[in-house]
VMD Tcl script that draws the C-alpha trace (Angstrom):
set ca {
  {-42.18 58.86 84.68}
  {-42.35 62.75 83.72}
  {-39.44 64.85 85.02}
  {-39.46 68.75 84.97}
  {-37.92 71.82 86.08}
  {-34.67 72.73 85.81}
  {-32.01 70.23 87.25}
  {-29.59 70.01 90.63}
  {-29.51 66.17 92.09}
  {-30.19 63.73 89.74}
  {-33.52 61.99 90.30}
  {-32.61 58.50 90.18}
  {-34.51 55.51 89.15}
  {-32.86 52.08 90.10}
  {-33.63 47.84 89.84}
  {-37.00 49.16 88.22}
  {-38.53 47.41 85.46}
  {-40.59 49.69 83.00}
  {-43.03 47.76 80.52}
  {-46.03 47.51 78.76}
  {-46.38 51.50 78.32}
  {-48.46 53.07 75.39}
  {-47.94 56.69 74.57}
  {-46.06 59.11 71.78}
  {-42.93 60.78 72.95}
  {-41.24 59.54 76.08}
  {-43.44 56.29 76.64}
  {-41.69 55.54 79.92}
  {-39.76 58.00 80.64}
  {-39.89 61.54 79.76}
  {-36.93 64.21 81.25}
  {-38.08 67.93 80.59}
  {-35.97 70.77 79.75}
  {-32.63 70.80 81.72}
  {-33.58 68.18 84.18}
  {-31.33 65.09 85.10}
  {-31.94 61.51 85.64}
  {-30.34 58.41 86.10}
  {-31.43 55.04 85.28}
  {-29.69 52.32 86.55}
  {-29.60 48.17 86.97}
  {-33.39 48.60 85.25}
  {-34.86 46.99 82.24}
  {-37.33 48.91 80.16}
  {-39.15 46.81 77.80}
  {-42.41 45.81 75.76}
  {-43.56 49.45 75.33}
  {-44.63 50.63 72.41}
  {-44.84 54.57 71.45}
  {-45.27 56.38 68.39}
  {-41.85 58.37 68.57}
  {-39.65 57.29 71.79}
  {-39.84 55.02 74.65}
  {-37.29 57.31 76.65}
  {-37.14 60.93 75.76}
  {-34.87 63.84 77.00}
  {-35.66 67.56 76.15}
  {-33.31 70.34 75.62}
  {-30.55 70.71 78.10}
  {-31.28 67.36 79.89}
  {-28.58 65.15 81.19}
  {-29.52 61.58 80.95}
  {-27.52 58.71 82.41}
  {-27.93 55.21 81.82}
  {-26.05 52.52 83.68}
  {-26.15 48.64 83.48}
  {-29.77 48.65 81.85}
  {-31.50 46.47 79.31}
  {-33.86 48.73 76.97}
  {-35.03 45.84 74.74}
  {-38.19 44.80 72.33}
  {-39.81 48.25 72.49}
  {-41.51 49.46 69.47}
  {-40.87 53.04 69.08}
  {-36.89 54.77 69.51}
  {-35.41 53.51 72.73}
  {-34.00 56.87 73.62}
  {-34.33 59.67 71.88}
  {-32.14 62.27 73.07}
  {-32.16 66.33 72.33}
  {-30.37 67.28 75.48}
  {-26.78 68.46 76.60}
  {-24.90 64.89 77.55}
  {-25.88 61.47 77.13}
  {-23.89 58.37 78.95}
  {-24.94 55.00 78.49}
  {-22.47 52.33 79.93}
  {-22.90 48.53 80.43}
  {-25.87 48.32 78.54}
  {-27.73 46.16 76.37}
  {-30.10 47.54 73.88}
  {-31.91 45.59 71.49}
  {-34.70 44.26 69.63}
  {-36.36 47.57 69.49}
  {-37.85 48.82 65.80}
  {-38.22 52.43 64.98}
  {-38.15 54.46 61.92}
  {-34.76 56.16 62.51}
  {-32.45 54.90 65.11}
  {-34.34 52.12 66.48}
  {-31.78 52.18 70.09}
  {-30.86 55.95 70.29}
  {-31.96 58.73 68.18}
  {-29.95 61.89 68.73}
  {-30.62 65.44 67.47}
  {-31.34 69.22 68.25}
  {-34.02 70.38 69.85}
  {-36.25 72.66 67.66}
  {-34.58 75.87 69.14}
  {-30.50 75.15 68.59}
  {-29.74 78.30 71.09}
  {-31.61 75.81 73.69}
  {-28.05 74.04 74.01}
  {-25.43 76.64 72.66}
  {-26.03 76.24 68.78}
  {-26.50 72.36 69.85}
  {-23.20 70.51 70.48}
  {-24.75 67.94 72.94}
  {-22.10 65.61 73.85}
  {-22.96 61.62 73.86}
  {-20.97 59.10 75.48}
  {-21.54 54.91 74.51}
  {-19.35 52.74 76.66}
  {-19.31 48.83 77.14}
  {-22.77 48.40 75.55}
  {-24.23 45.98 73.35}
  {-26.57 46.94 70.60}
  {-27.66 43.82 68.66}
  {-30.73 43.10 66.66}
  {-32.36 46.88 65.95}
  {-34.71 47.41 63.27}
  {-35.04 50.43 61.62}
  {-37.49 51.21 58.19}
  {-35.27 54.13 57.53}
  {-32.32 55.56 58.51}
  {-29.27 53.92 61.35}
  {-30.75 50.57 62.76}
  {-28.96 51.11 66.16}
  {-28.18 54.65 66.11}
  {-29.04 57.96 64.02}
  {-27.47 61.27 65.35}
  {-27.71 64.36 63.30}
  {-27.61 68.03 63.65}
  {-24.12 68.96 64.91}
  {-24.07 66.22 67.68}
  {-21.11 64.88 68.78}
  {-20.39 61.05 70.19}
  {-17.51 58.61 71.46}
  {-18.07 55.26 71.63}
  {-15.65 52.70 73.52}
  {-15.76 49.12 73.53}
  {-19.24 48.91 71.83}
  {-20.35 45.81 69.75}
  {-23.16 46.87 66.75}
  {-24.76 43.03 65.90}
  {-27.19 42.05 63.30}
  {-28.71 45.53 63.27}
  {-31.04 46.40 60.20}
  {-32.26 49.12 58.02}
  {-32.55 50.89 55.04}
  {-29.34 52.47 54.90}
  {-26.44 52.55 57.56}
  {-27.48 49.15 59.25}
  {-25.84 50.04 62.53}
  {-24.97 53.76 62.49}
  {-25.74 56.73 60.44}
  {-24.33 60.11 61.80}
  {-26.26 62.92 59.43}
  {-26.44 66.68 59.04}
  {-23.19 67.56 60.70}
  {-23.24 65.41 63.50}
  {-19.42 64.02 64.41}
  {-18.57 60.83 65.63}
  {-15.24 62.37 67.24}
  {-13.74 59.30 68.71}
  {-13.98 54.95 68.35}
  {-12.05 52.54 69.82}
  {-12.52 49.02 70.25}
  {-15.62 48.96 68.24}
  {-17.27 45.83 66.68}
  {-19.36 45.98 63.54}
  {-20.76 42.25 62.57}
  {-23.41 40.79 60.73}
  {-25.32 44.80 60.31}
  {-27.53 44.62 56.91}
  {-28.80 47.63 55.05}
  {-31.55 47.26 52.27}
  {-30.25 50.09 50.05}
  {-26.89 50.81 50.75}
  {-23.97 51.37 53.76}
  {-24.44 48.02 55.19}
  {-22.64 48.87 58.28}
  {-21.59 52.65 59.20}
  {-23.08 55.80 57.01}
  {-21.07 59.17 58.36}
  {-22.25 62.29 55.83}
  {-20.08 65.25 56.90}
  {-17.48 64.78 59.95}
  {-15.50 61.55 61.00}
  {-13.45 63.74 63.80}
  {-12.32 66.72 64.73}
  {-11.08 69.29 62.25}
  {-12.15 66.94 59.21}
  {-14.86 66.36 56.85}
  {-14.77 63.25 55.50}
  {-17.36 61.14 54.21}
  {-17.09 57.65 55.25}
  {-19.05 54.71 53.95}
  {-19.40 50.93 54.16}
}
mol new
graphics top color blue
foreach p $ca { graphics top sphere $p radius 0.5 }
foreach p [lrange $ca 0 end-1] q [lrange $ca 1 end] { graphics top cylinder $p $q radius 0.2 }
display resetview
């Protein structure tokens, strides 16, 4: 699926199952600049891509609801837009270089999204056995992003450093609650959670474990 032009209603893609795609960025599902989709009750597997198996572009709004995004090779979603929800989800099994669930960062152009504060949002969702050959085996956000996460469990997630979550170049994880680290490895160092500038608001802490 390709999605372009700039957004109104949400195109909506539900009880679909998405596998066995090829490609480079946005395998399965690609959202243009400033569009908005939802994907819900779905299960996107067994595609393989050079970058992402979901992609959204500057100023997209992606939501993702009840979904399994699981044994892709390539990102499962790579995000560069405005907001990001995933809730009741499982992701996992997916290998990637960075951020083998979700990848989040700037588009090339930062005035594309307002000096780039996109906002993510991780809710009830399981991310358990991600593989990543660099950086944040789960998730990787960077460049002044900003994320919550509530009730998420990070399980037996892998990669060279920050086994389950790295948070890089500015980016803020601005609120956690009721989240579950166990059993994340790291090759090299920050076995579970590696956060380089800002823990929350009005801070800059490093944080490592």
């Amino acid at each position: 699926m390709d999605a372009t032009g700039a957004f109104t209603t949400p195109a909506v893609l539900r009880n679909v199952h998405i596998t066995g795609n090829n490609g480079s960025i946005g395998a399965a599902v690609r959202l243009g600049p400033y569009t908005s989709v939802v994907i819900e009750s779905s299960s996107i597997t067994g595609n393989t891509a050079t970058s992402s198996v979901i992609y959204a572009g500057a100023g997209a709004v992606l939501r993702l609801i009840n979904n399994t995004i699981s044994g892709n090779n390539g990102t499962g979603v790579a995000f560069t837009g405005s907001r990001l929800s995933v809730c009741g989800s499982t992701l996992a099994g997916n290998t990637a270089v960075n951020g083998s669930a979700i990848s989040i960062a700037c588009p090339a152009t930062r005035m594309d999204v307002g000096a780039c504060r996109s906002q993510i949002y991780i809710n009830d969702t399981w991310l358990e056995g991600n593989r990543a050959t660099g950086y944040g085996g789960a998730v990787y956000m960077r460049d002044g992003t900003y994320a919550a996460l509530h009730n998420v469990t990070f399980e037996r997630n892998s990669a060279r450093e920050g086994g389950a979550v790295v948070a890089d170049r500015d980016a803020c994880l601005f609120n956690m609650t009721l989240v579950t680290f166990q059993h994340n490895k790291a090759s090299d160092r920050c076995v579970t959670l590696k956060v380089a500038v800002n823990w929350e608001h009005g801070s800059s802490r490093s944080y490592t474990s």
